[in-house]
C-alpha positions in Angstrom: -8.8 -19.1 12.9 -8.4 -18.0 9.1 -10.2 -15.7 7.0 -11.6 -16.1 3.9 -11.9 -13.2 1.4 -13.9 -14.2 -1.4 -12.2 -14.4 -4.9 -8.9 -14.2 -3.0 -8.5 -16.5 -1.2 -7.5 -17.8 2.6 -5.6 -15.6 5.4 -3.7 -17.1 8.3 -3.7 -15.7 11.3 -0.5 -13.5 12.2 1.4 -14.9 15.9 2.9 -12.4 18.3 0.6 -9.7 17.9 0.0 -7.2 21.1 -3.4 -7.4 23.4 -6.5 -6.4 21.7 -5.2 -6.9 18.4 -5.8 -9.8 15.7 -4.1 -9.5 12.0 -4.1 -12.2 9.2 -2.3 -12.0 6.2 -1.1 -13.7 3.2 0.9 -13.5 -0.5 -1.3 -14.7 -3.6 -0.4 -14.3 -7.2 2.4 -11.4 -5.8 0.0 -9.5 -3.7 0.9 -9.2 -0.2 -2.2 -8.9 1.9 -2.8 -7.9 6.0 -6.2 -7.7 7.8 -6.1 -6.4 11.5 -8.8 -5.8 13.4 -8.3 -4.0 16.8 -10.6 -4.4 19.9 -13.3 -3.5 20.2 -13.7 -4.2 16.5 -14.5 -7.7 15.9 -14.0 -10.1 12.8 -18.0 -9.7 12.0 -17.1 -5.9 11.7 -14.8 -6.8 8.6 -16.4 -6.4 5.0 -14.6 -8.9 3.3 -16.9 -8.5 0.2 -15.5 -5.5 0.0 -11.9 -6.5 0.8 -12.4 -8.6 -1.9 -13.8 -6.6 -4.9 -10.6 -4.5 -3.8 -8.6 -7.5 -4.4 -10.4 -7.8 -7.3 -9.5 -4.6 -8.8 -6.0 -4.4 -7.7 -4.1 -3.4 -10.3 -6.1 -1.0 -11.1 -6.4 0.6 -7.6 -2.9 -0.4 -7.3 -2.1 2.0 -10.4 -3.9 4.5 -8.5 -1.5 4.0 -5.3 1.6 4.3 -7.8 0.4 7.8 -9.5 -0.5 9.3 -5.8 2.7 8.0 -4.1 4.9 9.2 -7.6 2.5 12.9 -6.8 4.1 12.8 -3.5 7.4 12.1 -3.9 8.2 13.8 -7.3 9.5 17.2 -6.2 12.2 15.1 -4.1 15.4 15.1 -5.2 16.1 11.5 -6.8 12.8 10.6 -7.8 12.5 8.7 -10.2 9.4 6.7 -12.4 10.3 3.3 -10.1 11.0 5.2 -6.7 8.6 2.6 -5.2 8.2 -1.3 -4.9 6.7 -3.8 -3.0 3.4 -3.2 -2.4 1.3 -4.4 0.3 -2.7 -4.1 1.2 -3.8 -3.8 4.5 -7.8 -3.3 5.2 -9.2 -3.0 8.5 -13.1 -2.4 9.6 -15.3 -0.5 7.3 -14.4 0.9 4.1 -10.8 2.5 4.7 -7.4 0.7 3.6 -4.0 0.8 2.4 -1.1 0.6 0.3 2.2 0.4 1.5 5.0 0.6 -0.4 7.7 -1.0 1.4 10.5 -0.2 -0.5 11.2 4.0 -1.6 14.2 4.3 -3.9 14.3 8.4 -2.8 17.1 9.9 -1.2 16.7 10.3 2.9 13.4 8.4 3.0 13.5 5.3 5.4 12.9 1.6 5.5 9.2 2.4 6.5 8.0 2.9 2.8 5.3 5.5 1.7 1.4 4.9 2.6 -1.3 5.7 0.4 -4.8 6.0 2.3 -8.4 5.3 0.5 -11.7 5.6 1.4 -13.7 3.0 -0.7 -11.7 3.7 -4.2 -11.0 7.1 -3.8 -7.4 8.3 -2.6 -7.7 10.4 0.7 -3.6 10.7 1.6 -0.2 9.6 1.7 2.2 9.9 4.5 6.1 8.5 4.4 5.6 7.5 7.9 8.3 9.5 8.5 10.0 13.1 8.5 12.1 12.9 5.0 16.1 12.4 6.4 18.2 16.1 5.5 20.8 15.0 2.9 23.8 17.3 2.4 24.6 17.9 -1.1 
């Protein structure tokens, strides 16, 4: 079953995915896009009007992501203004989502990319989904 977020456009349901979970995603015009939805959450629980005024307003929310990830990362040694790339949104039930960056060009961070968190449009954290690496200098 797909999934259709309005002024976006159709989601295809991910295969593989454990028990109790259902995910759909999809890339249009260079946005990557996930939706899971964990039991006992069902698809009805999903706003997708709201997923997709998000959509809507990406780069401008995706701006916000940018400046809150650069806030986090800046007093790291080897930041820089493009430490990260490849963005993705992932939404689940009600009104919190995500940003991932999947790509962090910062010294002793890992493949798992930085996270910023919102509620609605406002930014409530950002995690690097994983303790910073020591590097020896």
């Amino acid at each position: 079953m797909t999934i259709t977020i309005p002024g976006f456009g159709e989601l295809s349901p991910v295969d593989h995915v454990p028990d109790g979970v259902a995910c759909w995603n999809a890339t249009v015009a260079d946005t990557a896009v996930s939706v899971l939805v964990e039991h006992p959450a069902t698809t009805a629980d999903l706003d997708l009007a709201f997923i997709g005024s998000v959509l809507h307003d990406r780069e401008r929310l995706l701006a916000v992501a940018h400046e809150a990830a650069a806030d986090h990362l800046r007093e790291h040694p080897g930041y820089g203004p493009d430490a990260v790339a490849e963005p993705e949104f992932t939404f689940h039930p009600g009104r919190d989502w995500l940003v991932r960056f999947a790509e962090v060009r910062v010294p002793g961070f890992t493949e798992l990319g930085v996270v910023v968190v919102f509620h609605d449009e406002d930014v409530v954290g950002v995690d690097d989904l994983a303790d910073v690496d020591l590097v020896d200098d």
